[in-house]
Backbone as numpy.savetxt, mean C-alpha at the origin, in Angstrom:
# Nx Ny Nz CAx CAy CAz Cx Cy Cz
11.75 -10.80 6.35 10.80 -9.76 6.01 10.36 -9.07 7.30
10.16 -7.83 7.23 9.88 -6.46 8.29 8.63 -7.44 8.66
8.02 -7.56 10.08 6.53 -7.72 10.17 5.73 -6.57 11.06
4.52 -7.09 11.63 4.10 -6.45 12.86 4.57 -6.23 13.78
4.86 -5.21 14.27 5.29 -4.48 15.53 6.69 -4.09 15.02
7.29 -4.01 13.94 8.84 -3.46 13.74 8.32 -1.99 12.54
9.08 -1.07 12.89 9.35 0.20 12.49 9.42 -0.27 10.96
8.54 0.99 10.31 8.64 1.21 9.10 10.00 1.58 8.72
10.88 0.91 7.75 12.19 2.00 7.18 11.82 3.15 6.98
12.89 3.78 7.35 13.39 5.25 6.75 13.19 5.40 4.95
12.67 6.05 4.39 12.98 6.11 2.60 13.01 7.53 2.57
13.46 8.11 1.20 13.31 8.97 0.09 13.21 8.69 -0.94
12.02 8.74 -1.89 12.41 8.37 -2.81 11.30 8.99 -4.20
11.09 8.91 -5.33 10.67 9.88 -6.40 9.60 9.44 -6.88
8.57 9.82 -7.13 7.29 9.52 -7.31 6.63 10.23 -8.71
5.64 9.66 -9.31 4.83 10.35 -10.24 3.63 10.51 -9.08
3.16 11.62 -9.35 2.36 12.11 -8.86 0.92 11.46 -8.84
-0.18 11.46 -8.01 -1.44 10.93 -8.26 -2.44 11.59 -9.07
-3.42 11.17 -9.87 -4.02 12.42 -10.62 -3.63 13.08 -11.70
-4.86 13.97 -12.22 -3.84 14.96 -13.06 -2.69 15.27 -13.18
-1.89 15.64 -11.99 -0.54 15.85 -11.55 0.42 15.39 -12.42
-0.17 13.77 -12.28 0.90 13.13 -12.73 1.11 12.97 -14.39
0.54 13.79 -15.12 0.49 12.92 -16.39 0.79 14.21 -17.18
1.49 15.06 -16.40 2.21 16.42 -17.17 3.19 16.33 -17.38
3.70 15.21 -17.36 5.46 15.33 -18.38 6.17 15.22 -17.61
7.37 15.04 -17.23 8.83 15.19 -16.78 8.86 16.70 -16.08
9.30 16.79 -14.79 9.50 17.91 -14.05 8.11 18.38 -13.88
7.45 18.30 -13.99 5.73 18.37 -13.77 5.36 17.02 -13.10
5.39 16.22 -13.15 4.44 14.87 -12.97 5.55 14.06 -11.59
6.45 14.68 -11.35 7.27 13.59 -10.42 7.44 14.96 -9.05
7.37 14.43 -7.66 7.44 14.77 -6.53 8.11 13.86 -5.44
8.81 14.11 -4.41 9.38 13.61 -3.54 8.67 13.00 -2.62
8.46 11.43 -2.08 7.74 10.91 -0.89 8.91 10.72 -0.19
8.83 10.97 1.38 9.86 10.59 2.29 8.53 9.85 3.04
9.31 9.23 4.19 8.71 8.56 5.50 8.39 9.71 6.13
8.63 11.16 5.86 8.14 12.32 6.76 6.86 12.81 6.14
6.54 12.09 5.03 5.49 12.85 4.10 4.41 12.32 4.83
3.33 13.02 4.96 1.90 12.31 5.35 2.08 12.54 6.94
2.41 13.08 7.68 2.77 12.73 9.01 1.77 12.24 9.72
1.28 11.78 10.66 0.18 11.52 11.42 -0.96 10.75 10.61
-0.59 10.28 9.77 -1.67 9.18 9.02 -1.29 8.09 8.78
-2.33 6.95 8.48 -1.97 5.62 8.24 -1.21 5.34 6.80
-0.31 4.60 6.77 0.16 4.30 5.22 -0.36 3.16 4.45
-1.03 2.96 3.77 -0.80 1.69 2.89 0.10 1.69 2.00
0.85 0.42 2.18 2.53 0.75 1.26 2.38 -0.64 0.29
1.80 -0.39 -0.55 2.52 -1.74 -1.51 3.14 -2.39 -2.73
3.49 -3.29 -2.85 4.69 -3.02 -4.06 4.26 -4.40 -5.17
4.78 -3.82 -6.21 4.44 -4.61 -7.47 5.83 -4.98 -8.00
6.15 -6.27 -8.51 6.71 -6.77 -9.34 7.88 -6.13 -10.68
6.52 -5.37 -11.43 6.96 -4.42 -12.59 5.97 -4.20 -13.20
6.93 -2.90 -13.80 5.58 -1.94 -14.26 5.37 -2.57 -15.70
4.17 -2.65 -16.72 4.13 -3.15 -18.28 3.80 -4.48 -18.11
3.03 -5.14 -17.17 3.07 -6.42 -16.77 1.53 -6.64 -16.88
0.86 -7.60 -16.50 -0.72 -8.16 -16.62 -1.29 -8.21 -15.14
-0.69 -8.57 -14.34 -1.51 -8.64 -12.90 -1.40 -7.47 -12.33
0.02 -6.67 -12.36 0.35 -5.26 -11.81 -0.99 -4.63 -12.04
-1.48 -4.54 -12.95 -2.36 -2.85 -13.28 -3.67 -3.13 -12.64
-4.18 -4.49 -12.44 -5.16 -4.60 -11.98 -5.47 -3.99 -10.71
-4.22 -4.75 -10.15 -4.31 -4.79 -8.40 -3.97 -2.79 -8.43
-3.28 -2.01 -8.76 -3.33 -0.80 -9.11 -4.19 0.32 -9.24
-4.52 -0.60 -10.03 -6.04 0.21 -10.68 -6.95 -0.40 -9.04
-7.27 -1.30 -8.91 -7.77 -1.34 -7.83 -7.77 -0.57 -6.79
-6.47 -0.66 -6.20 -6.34 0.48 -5.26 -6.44 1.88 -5.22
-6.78 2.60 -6.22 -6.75 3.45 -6.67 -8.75 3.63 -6.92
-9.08 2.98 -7.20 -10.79 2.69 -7.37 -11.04 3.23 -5.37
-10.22 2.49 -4.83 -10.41 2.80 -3.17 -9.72 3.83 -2.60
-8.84 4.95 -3.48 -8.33 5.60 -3.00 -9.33 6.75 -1.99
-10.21 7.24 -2.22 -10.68 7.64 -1.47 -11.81 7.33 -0.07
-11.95 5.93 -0.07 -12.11 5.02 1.00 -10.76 5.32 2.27
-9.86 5.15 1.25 -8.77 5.25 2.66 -8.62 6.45 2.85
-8.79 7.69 2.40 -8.67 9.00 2.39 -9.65 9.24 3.83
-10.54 8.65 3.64 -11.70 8.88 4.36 -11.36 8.08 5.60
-10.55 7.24 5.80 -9.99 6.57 7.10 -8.57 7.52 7.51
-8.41 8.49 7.40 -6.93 9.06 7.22 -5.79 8.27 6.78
-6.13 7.88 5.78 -4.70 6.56 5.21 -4.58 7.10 4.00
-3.43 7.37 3.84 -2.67 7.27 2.48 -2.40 5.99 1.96
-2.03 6.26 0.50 -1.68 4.69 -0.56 -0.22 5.60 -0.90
0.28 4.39 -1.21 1.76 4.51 -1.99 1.71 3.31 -3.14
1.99 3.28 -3.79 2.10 2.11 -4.46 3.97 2.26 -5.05
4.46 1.47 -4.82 6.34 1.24 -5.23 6.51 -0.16 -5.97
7.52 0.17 -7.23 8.01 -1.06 -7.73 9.36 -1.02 -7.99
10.31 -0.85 -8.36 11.42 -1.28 -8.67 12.06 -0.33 -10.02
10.90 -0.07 -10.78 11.15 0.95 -12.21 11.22 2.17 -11.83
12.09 2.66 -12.45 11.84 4.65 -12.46 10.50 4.78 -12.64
10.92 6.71 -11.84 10.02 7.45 -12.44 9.49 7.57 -13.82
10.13 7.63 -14.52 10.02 8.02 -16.19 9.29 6.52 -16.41
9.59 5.51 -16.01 8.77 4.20 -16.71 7.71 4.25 -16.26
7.32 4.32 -14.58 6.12 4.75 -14.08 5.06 5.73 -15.31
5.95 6.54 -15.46 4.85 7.70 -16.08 4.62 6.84 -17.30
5.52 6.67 -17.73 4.82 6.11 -19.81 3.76 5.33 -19.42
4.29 4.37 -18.21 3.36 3.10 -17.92 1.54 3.98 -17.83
1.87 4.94 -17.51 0.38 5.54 -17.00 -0.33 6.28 -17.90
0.72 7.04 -18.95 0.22 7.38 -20.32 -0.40 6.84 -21.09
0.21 5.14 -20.98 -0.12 4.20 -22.40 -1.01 3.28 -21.79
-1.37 3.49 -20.66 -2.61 1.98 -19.83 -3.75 3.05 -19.41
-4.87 2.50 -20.12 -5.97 3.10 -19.31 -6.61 2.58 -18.40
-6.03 1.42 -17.56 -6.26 0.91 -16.50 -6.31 2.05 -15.49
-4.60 2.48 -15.73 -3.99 3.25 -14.33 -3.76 5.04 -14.87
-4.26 4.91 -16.55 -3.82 6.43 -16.72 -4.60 7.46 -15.42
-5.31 7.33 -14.73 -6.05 8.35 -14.23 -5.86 8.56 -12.52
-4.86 7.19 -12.01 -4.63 6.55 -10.40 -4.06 7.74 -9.98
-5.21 8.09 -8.90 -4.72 8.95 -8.04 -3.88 8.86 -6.64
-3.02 7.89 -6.81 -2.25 7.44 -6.05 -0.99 7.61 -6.59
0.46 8.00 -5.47 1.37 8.29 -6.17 1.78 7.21 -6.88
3.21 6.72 -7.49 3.70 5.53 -7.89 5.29 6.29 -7.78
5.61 5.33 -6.61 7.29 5.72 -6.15 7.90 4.71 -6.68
9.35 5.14 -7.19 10.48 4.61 -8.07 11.48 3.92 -6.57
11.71 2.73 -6.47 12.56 2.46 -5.53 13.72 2.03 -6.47
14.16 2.82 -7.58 15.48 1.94 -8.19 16.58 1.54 -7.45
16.75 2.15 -6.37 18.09 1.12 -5.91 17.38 0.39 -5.10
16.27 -0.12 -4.80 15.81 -1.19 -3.98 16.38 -1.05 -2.51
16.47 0.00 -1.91 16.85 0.14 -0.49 15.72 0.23 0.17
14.46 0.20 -0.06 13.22 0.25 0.32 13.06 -1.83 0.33
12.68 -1.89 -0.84 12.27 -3.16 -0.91 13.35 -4.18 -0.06
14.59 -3.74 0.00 15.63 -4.64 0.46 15.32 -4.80 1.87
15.11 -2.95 2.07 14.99 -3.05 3.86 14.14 -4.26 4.59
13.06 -4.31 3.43 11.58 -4.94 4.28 11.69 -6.21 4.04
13.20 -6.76 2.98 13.35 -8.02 2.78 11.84 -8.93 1.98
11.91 -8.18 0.99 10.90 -8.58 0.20 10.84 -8.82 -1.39
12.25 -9.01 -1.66 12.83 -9.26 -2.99 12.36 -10.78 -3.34
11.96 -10.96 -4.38 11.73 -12.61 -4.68 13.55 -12.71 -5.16
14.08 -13.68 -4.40 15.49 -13.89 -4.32 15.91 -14.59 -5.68
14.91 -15.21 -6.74 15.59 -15.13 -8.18 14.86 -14.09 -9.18
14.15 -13.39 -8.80 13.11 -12.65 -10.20 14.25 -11.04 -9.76
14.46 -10.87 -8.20 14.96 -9.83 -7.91 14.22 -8.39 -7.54
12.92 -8.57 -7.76 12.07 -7.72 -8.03 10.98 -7.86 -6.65
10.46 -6.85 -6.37 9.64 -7.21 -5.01 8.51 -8.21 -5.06
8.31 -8.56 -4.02 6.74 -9.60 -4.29 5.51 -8.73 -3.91
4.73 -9.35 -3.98 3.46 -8.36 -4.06 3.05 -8.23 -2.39
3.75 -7.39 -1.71 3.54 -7.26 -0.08 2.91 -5.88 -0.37
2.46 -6.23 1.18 1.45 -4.72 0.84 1.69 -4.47 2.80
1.86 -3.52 2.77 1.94 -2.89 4.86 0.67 -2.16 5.43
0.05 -2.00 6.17 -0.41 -0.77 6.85 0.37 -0.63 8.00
0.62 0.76 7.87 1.77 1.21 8.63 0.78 2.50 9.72
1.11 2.34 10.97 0.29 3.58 11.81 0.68 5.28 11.71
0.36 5.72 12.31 0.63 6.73 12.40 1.75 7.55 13.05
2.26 6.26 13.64 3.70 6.13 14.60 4.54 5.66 13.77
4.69 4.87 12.35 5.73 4.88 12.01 5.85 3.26 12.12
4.52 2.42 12.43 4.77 0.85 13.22 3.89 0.29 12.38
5.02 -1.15 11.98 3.85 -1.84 10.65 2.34 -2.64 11.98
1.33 -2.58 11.11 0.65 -3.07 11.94 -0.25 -4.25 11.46
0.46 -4.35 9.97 -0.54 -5.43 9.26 0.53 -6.07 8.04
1.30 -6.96 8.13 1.95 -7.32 6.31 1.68 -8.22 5.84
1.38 -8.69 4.63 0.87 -9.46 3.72 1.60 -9.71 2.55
2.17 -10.66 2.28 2.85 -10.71 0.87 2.09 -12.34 -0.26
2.23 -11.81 -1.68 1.83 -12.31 -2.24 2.95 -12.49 -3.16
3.17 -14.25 -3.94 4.02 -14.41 -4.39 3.66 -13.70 -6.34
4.95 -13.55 -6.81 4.74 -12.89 -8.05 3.33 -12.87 -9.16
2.91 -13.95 -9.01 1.87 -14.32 -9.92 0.30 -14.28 -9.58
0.12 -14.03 -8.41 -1.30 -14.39 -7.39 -1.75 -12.69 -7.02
-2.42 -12.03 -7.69 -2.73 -10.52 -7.15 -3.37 -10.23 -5.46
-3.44 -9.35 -5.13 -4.03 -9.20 -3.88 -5.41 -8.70 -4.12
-6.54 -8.34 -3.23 -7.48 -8.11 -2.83 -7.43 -6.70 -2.09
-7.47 -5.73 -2.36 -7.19 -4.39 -1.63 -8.10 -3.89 -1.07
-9.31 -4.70 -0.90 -11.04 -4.44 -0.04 -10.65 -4.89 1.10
-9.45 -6.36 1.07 -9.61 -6.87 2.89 -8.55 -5.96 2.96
-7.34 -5.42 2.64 -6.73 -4.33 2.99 -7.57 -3.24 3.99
-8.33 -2.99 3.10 -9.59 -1.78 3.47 -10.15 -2.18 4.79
-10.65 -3.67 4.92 -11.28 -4.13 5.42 -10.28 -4.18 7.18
-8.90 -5.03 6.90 -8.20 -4.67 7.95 -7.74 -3.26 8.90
-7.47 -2.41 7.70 -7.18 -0.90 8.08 -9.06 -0.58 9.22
-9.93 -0.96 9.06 -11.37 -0.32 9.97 -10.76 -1.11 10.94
-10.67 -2.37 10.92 -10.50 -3.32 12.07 -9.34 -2.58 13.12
-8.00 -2.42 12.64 -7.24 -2.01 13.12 -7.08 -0.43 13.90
-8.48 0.58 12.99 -8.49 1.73 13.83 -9.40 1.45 15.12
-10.20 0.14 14.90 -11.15 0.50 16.03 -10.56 -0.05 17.23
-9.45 -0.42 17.64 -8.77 -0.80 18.53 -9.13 -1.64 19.28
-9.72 -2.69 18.97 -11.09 -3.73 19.67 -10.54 -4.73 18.96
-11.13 -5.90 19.59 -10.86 -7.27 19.15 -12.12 -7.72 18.04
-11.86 -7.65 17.20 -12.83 -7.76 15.27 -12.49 -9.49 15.06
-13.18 -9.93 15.14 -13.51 -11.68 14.76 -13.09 -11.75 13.20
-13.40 -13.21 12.95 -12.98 -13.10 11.78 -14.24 -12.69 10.89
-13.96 -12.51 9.92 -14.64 -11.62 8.51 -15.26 -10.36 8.97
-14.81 -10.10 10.47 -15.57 -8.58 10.95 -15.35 -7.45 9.34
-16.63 -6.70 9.59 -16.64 -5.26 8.75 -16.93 -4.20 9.34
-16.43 -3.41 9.29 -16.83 -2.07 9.46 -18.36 -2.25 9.61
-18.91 -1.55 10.86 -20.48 -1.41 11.57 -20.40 -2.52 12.47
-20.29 -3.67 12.33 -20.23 -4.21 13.24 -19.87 -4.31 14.53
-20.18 -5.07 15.63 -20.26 -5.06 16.66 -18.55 -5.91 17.00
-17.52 -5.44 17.94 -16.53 -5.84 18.08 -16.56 -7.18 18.93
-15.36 -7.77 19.72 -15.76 -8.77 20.15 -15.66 -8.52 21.65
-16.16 -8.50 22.81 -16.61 -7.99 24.35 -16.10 -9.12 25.43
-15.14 -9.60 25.32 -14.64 -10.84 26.20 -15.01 -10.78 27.63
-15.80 -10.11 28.04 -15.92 -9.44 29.61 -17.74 -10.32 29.19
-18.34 -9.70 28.29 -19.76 -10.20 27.90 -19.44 -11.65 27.34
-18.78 -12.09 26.66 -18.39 -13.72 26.40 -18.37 -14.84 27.89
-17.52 -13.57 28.52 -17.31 -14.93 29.94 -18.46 -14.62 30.66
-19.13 -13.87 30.87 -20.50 -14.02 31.93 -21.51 -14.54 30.83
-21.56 -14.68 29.81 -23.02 -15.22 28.94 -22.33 -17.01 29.26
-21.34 -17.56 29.78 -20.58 -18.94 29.98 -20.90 -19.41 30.91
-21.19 -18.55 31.77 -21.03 -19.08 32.99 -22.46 -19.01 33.86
C-alpha cells in the first residue's frame, strides 16, 4: 500500500457530480476528476467497499456532513468505490442518507486507482476502507485504512488535515486552536 511521503497516482476517472448536479440523470449528473482537477489544494481521497451496502452510506454521508469544513481548509473530498457511474447515481437517488452529498462519487471500474495504492482486500477484491490526505504537491501525507467491516471517523480525518496544515509538531489528540508543541521551550523548562 502507497504511504506517506510517496506520490499520489496519476487517475482519470468519471464521477457523479456533488449536489444538485448530481441527481440530473445520465449526461447531466456525471463529470470528469483527473489528478489535475483541484490543483493547488489538499485532497481527501477515500474509498468504500460498495455502493448498496450498510456501513458505506454512513461513513459517506458523514463526509459529506463535513464537506464544507474541508472546503474551508482548502481540501477537497473525493469519495471512490469500485461501481460505475450509473450505480453511484441510483445509489444516490434511492438512499436518503447520501441523496443530497455534495461530494463527488468517482467510478474506479477498472480498479487502476485502487490497484495503484494497493488497497484491494485480496479475497472480497474490492477496496478497503483507506482514506489519503494528499497535499497540494501531489504527496500522500496521511493514510489510514480500515478493514471491510469497521467504518472510519472522518472528524479525526478533519482533525489530522488542521494538524498537518499547521506545519508544527501537534501532540496527541491536538485540535485545531491549540497551542503546538515548542521543543526549544520543552528543553529549557528541563533544565
Amino acid at each position: 500500500m502507497l504511504t506517506v511521503g510517496d506520490k499520489f497516482p496519476q487517475f482519470a476517472l468519471t464521477a457523479v457530480k456533488g449536489g444538485p448536479e448530481g441527481l440530473g440523470g445520465p449526461g447531466v449528473s456525471f463529470t470528469d476528476v483527473t489528478s489535475a482537477s483541484d490543483a493547488g489544494q489538499w485532497k481527501i481521497v477515500f474509498f468504500w467497499p460498495k455502493d448498496f451496502t450498510f456501513v458505506c452510506p454512513t461513513e459517506i454521508a458523514a463526509f459529506g456532513k463535513l464537506a464544507g469544513e474541508f472546503a474551508d481548509r482548502d481540501a477537497v473530498v473525493y469519495g471512490v468505490s469500485t461501481d460505475s457511474e450509473f450505480v453511484h447515481l441510483n445509489w444516490r437517488l434511492h438512499n436518503d442518507d447520501i441523496r443530497d452529498l455534495p461530494i463527488p462519487m468517482l467510478a474506479d471500474i477498472k480498479r487502476e486507482l485502487s490497484s495503484a495504492l494497493g488497497i484491494l482486500d485480496k479475497d472480497a477484491g474490492v477496496p478497503l476502507r483507506a482514506t489519503f490526505i494528499v497535499d497540494p504537491h501531489g504527496t500522500i501525507q496521511w493514510a489510514s485504512v480500515n478493514g471491510l467491516n469497521v467504518g472510519r471517523n472522518p472528524a479525526e480525518v478533519l482533525r489530522v488535515l488542521d494538524a498537518l496544515q499547521t506545519d508544527e509538531l501537534c501532540p496527541c489528540n491536538w485540535e485545531k486552536g491549540q497551542a503546538a508543541l515548542k521543543p526549544q521551550e520543552l528543553f529549557s523548562a528541563a533544565a
